[in-house]
C-alpha positions in Angstrom: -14.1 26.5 80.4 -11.4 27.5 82.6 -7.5 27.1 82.3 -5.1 26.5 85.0 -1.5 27.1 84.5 0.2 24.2 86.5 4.1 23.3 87.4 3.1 20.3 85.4 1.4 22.1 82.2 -2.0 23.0 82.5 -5.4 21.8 83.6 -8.4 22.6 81.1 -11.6 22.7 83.4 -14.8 21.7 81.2 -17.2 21.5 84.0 -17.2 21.4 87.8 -20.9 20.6 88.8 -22.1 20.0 92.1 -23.0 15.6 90.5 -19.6 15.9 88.3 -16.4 17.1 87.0 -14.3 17.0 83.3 -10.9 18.1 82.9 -8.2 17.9 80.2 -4.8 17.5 82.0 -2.1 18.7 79.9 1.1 17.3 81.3 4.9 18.2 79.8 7.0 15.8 78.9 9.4 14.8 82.6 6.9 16.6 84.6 5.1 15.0 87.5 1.8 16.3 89.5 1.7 16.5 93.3 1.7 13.3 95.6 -1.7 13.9 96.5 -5.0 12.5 97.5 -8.8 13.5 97.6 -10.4 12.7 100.6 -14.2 12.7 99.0 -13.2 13.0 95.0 -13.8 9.5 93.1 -11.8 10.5 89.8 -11.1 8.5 86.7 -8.2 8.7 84.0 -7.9 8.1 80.4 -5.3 8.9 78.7 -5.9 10.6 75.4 -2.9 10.9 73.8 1.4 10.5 74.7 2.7 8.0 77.6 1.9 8.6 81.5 2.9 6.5 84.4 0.3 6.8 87.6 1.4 5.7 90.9 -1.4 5.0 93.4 -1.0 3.8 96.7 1.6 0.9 96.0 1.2 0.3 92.7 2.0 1.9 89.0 -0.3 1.8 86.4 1.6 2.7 82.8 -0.9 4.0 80.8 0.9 4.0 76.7 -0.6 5.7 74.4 -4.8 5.5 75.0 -4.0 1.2 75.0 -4.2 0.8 78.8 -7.7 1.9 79.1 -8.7 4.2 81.9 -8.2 3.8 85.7 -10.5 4.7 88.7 -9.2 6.0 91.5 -11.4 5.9 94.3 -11.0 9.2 97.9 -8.1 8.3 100.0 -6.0 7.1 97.3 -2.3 8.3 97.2 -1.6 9.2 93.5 0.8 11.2 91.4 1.1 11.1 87.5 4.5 11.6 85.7 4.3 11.7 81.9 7.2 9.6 80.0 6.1 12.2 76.7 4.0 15.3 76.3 0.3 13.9 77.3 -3.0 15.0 77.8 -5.5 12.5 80.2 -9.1 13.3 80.5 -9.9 13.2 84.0 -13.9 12.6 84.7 -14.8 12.9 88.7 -16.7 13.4 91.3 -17.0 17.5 92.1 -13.8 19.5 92.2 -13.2 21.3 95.3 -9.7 22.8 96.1 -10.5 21.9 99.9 -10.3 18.4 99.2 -6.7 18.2 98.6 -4.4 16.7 100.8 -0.7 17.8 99.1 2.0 15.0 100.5 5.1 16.2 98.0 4.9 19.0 95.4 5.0 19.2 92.0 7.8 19.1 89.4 8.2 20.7 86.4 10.1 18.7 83.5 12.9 21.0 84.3 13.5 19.9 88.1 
C-alpha cells in the first residue's frame, strides 16, 4: 500500500494493476478535490463512511452516509468531490496513471 498526502487528506493506494485500481480516499471535513477528469480511467465511488457531495459534469450526486449507493463515473467526465463531514470513499477503477489527469481548478483544503 502506498499513502499520498493530499490538499484534501489523503489517498490510501491498495493496488494499481495494469486490469485495476483500489483506493481509500480520506477527505477532511470542507475540503474539496480538484475539478478534474480522466481521459481513459472508468472509476467508481462508494462512500464508506461520513457525507460527500460529487459533482460530475452537470449534475451532483449527494452521497450520505454509505445510503446513496455507489456511482460510476465513466473517462471524460468532469468531477470534483467536497465532503460535508470527515469521509472516506472507496474508489475502484480502471488503472491509475498520473498522466491521465486533466486538472481544470485545484484543490482546497478545508481551510481555504
Amino acid at each position: 500500500m502506498k499513502e499520498v498526502i493530499k490538499k484534501w487528506g489523503k489517498e490510501v493506494i491498495i493496488v494499481n494493476e495494469p486490469e485495476y485500481c483500489g483506493k481509500l480516499l480520506y477527505v477532511d471535513k470542507g475540503a474539496s478535490g480538484s475539478l478534474h477528469y480522466h481521459p481513459k480511467k472508468k472509476e467508481t465511488f462508494y462512500l464508506l463512511e461520513g457525507m460527500i457531495n460529487l459533482e460530475y459534469d452537470d449534475a451532483l450526486f449527494k452521497m450520505f452516509e454509505s445510503l446513496a449507493g455507489s456511482i460510476t463515473l465513466l473517462p471524460n467526465t468532469v468531477h470534483r468531490f467536497t465532503a460535508i463531514l470527515d469521509s472516506i470513499l472507496l474508489e475502484i477503477s480502471t488503472y491509475h496513471d498520473d498522466d491521465d489527469v486533466v486538472r481544470l481548478e485545484p484543490s482546497r483544503s478545508a481551510n481555504e
